[in-house]
N, C-alpha and C positions, 0 to 999 in steps of 0.2 A: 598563252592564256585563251587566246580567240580559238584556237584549236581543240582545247580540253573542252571549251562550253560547247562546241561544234559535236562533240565527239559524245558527251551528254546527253545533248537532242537527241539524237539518233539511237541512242542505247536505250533511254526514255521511249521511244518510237517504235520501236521493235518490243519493249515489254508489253506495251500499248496493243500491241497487233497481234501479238499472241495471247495475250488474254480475253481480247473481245472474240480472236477467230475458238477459242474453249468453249467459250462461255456460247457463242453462239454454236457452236458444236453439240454442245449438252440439251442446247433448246430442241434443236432442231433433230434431234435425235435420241428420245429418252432411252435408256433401259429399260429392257422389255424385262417385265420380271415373272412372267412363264416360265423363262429358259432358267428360272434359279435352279441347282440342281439338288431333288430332296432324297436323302441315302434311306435307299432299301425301305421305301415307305412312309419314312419318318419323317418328322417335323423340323424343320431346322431350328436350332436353339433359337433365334433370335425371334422366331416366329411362335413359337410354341404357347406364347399368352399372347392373343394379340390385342393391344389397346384401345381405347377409345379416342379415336383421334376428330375430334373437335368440328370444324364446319367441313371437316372433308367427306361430305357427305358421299360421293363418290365412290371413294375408299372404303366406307363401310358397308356399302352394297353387294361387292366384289366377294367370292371364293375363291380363298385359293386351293391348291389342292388337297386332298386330305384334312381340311379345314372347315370345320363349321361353327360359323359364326354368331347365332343364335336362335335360342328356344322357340318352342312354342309357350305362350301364358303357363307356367307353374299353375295346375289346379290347387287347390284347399287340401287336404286329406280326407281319406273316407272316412268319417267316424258314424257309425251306428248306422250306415247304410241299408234298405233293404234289400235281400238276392233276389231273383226271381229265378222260379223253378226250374229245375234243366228241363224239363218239358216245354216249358212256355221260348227257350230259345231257336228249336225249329232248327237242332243241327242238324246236319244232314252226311247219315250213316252211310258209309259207302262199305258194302258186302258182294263180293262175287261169287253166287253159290259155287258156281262150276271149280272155280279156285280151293275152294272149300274141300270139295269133293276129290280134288286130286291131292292134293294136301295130307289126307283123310285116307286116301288109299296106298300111299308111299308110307305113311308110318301106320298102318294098324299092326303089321307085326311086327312092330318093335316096341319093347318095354320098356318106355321113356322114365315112365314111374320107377321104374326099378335102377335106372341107370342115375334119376338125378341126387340121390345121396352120395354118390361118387364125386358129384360138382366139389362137395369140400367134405371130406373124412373126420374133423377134429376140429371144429370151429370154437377155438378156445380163447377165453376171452384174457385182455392185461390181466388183469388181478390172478386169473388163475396162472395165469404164464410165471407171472414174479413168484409168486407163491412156491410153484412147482420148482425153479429154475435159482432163485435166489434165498428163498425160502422169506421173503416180501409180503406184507400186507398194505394193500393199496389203499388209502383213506379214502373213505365215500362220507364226507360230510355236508356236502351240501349238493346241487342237481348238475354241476361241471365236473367234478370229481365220483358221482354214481356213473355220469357218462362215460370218463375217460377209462372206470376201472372195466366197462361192458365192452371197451372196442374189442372185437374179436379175430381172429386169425383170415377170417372168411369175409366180413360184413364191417361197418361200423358201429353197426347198434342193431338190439335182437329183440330187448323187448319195449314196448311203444309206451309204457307208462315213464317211463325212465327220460323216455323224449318229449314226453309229454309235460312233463314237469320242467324239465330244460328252458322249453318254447313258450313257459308260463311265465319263468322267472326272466327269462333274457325280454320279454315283452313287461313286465312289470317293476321287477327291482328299481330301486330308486340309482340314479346314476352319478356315483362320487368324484370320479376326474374322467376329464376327456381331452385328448389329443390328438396331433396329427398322423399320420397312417404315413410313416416317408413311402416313398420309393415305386408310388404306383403313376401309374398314367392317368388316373382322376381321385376325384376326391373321395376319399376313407375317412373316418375316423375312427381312434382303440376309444373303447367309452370300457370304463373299468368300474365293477357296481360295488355295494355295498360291501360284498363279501369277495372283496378283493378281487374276483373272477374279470375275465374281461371276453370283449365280443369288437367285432368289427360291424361300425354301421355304416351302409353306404346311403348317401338320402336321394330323393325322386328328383329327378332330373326332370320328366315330363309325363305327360299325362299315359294313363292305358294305351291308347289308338293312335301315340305316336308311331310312325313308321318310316324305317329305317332310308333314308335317300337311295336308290339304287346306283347312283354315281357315287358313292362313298365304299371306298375299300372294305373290307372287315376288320381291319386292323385299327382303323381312324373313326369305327361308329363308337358312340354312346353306351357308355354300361348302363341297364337298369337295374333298378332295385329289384325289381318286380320279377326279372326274370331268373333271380337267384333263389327267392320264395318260393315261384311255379315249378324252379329244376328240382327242389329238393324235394316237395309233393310227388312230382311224377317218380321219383326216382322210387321214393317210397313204393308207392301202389304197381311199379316194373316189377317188385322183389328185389331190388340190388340193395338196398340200403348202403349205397356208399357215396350218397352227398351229405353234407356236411349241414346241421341241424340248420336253418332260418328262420327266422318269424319277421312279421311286419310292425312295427310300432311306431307310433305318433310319440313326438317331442317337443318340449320347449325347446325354442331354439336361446332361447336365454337365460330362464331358471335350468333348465336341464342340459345345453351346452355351453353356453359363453360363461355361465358364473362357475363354472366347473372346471374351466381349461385352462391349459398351460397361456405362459404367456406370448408367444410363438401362434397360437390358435388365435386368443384373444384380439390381436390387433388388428387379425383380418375382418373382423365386424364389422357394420355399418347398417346406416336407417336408410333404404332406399326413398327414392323422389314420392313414391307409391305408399309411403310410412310402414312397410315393412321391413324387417330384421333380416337381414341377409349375413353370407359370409362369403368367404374367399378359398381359405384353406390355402396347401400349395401342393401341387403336384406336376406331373411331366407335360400334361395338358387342359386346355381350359380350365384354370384357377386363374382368375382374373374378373372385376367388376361386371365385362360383358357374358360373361359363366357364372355369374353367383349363384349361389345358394339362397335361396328366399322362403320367408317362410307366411303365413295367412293370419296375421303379422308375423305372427310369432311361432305357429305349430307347423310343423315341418314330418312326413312320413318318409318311411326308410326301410331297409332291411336290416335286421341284428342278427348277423351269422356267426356262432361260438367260434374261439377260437381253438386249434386242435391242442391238444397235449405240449410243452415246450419240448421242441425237437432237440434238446440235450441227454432228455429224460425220458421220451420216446423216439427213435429217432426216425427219420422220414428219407426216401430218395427222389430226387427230383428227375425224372426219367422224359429223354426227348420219347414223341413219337412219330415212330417211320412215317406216320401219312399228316406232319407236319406241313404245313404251304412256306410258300417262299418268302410271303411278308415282303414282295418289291413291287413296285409297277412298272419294273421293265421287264420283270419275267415272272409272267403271272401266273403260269403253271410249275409245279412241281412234278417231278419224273413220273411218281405215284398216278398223275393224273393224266399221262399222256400213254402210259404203257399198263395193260389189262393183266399183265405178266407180271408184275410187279410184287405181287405178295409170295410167290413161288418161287422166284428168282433171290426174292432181295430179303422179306420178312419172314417166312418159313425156315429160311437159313441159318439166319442168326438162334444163336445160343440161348440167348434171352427167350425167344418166341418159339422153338423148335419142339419143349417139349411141357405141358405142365397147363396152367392158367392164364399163361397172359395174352395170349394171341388171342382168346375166347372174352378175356376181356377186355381187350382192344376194338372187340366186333361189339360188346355191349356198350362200350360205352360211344359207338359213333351211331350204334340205334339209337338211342338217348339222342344223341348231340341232332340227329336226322328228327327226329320228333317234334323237338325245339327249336330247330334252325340257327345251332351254333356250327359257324365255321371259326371260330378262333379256338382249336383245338389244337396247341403246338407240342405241350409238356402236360407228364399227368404226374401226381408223387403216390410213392406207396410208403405204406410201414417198411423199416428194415430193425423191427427187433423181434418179431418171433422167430428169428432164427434163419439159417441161410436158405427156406425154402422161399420162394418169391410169395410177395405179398400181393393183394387186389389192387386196381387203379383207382384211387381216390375222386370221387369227381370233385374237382374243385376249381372256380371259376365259371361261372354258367352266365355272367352280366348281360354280354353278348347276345345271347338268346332271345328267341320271341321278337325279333326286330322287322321280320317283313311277313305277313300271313298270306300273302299272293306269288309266295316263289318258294319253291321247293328245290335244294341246291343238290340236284342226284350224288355229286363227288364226294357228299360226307361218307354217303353208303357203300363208295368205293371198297372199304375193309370188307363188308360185307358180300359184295358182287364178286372180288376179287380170291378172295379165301375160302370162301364157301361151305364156313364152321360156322357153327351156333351152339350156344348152351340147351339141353334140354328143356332146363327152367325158361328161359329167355320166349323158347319157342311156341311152352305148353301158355303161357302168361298170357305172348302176342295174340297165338291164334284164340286164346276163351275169348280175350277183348275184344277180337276179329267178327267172332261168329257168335258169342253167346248172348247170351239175353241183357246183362249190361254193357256197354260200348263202354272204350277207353276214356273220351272227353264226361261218360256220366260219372266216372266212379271219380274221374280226376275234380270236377265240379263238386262233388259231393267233400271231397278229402281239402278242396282250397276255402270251402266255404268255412272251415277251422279255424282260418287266418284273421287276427283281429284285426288287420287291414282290409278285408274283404269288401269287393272283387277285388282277387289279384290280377287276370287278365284281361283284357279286351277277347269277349265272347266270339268275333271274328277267331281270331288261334283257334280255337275249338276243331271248327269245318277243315284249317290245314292238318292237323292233328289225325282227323280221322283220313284222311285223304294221303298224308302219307304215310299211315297205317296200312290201308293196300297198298302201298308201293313195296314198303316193308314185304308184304307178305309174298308179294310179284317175286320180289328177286329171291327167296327163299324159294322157290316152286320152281326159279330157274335154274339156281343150284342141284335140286334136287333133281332135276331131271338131264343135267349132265355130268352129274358124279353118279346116278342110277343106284345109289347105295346110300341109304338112309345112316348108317352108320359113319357114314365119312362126311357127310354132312352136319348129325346132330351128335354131338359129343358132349360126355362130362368136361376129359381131358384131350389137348391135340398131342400126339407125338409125329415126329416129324424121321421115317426109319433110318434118314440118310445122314440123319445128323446124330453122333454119340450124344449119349445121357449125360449130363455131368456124373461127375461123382458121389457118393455120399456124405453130408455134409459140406462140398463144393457152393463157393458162392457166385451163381454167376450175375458177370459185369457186362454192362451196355455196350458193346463194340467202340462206340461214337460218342462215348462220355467225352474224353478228354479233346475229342475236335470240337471245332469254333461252328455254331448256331449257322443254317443257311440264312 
């Protein structure tokens, strides 16, 4: 008996002794939580909202990576603002005669005019396609349904009253339910109107003259509303028309969202400290109290961008593209970005790019994205129902955009330095903006001040805008003078002699579909 209570102590003694030697281990040693390891960019789930933790004041100070914590004050909305004249802003045109002049001398004998009806032969639009092909009439009953019946083979939209109307009603109609947007990285919502049609609103996160953190990845900044408005204007006045219609509209955040939505939406309400109407929503990141959505109580601006056709009924391809980034921060360049051989080697080659439209739109759409200062350019989609000829790059997704006016990021223009194509259209457009009597940021000022959100931008973007407009035109002139051939330079179509044509009626497929995303 003496033996067993002997034999107790000491078992008691030793539990004793190992858990003070833990416990003081733990103190004396926290976990460093830097070394967490975050995959390919991303947030770790448990991190992804992160909370309001109470007196730790400490803790809320802190960034971690890829994390930002919170806003700047949510302004009011603009409503009924005045603009002030592009003249009275004092931007500052940057024109290089000389540039001009050599520009001027490598194409006067060439018949750019004559060549750019070649860009697209038969720009036919849905309605005539089904027509033709199924022997189909497309209903046009009200301004979502005139749009979808105008998309055309070439463009998405041709004629601007048809958009106009669109960008009337998506900022007017009254809004009959509204729900959550799954599957994105911040907050959406579908707001579906009277006539059943429906749009995606994304709301203001933060003022114009926010600007993007220069420690912050491209993948982990901020979508603005704002900069979905300005891509779809510039896109317009480039000539491409292939962004996707937006307007800016002011809302109740409570007669016109919370009394309308599912109950999923609804519960994420709440009356801020400030007696503002805020929400939550959910998504992949910041949907959480310290992210809400608030409104001045209650009116809340946003963009409403249509939503395209249901991809059942037209259908759409989700296509990578080659000068996609790596999305890691341990490997923060992609091949594209380390080797000037890249589009010769790698993108000329391929089947997809070798002969036809896409490689020319692949160079359009990263002057666009270089314009704007979007680097989250991974995937584009095109139509795949006019048939097995390839269809245009959709622009879609532009949030990213317009986030830093003091850094011009040369690797978007890579496509362009590295291929050394351009569309005629692309090139007669740049250079009139370049050298003519209207500047690019006048005509773009002129076409935003449309917006019943207006201003859409912080008037700073302007000055990068035209600034890297001659950059633009720089590497064009440098092209030009080491291909010596205007013709290999400015084309309708590219063909590539070393690669076979597909066949007739042949569909070609993306090499790298069925591989896994870098």
């Amino acid at each position: 008996m003496q033996t067993l209570r002997f034999n107790t102590r000491r078992i008691f003694l030793l539990i004793s002794i190992a858990f003070s030697s833990t416990l003081l281990f733990l103190v004396c040693f926290p976990r460093d939580s830097s070394k967490d390891k975050y995959e390919e960019g991303w947030l770790p789930s448990l991190e992804r909202s992160p909370k309001f933790r109470g007196a730790n004041a400490r803790h809320q100070q802190m960034k971690r990576p890829d994390e930002q914590l919170g806003f700047q004050p949510q302004p009011p909305p603009n409503v009924g603002k005045k603009l002030p004249l592009y003249s009275e802003l004092n931007i500052k045109r940057v024109v290089d005669n000389e540039l001009v002049d050599r520009l001027l001398q490598y194409t006067k004998s060439a018949n750019l005019n004559g060549v750019v009806p070649q860009e697209c032969r038969k720009n036919e639009t849905l309605a005539q396609f089904w027509k033709r092909t199924k022997g189909q009439e497309v209903p046009v009953r009200d301004s979502w349904e005139r749009f979808y019946a105008s998309i055309g083979s070439c463009d998405l939209y041709h004629e601007e009253s048809v958009i106009d109307d669109l960008l009337k009603d998506l900022n007017t109609l009254p809004i009959k339910h509204t729900a959550i947007m799954e599957g994105g990285t911040q907050v959406k919502l579908i707001l579906t109107f009277e006539n059943d049609k429906q749009a995606v609103f994304k709301p203001m996160r933060f003022g114009r003259d926010y600007e993007s953190d220069p420690n912050h990845f491209y993948f982990s900044d901020f979508e603005r509303h704002h900069a979905e408005i300005a891509t779809f204007h510039l896109d317009k006045i480039l000539g491409y028309r292939r962004a996707v219609p937006t307007v800016g509209r002011v809302v109740n955040l409570t007669s016109d969202i919370r009394d309308h939505s599912d109950r999923k939406l609804r519960k994420t309400f709440f009356v801020s400290p400030a007696k503002n109407h805020c929400f939550v929503s959910k998504c992949d990141y910041y949907c959480d109290t310290t992210h809400a959505i608030c409104g001045s109580p209650d009116l809340k601006e946003g963009s409403v961008q249509v939503f395209l056709p249901d991809d059942a009924n037209v259908p759409r391809k989700h296509n990578k593209s080659p000068y996609r980034r790596t999305y890691s921060k341990k490997t923060q360049q992609a091949i594209w970005q380390q080797d000037m051989k890249f589009c010769t080697w790698k993108v000329k080659t391929r089947k997809q790019y070798a002969h036809g439209r896409r490689l020319l739109d692949l160079v359009d759409l990263h002057i666009m994205d270089y314009l704007i200062g979007n680097q989250d350019r991974h995937h584009y989609e095109s139509f795949s129902v006019f048939g097995p000829e390839p269809s245009y790059a959709i622009h879609l997704d532009n949030g990213r955009s317009f986030g830093r006016s003091d850094f011009d990021d040369e690797d978007i223009l890579l496509p362009l330095r590295q291929c050394c194509v351009i569309r005629p259209s692309t090139f007669q457009t740049l250079l009139n903006f370049y050298r003519g009597q209207r500047s690019l940021t006048e005509v773009f000022h002129e076409s935003l001040s449309k917006d019943p959100a207006s201003p859409i931008l912080a008037y700073k973007h302007y000055n990068a805008m035209e600034r890297r407009l001659q950059r633009i035109m720089e590497v064009i002139l440098e092209c030009l003078d080491k291909k010596r051939d205007v013709s290999a330079v400015i084309m309708a179509e590219y063909h590539n002699p070393q690669v076979a044509e597909p066949a007739p009626g042949e569909e070609v497929q993306d090499e790298d579909d069925d591989k896994k995303d870098d």
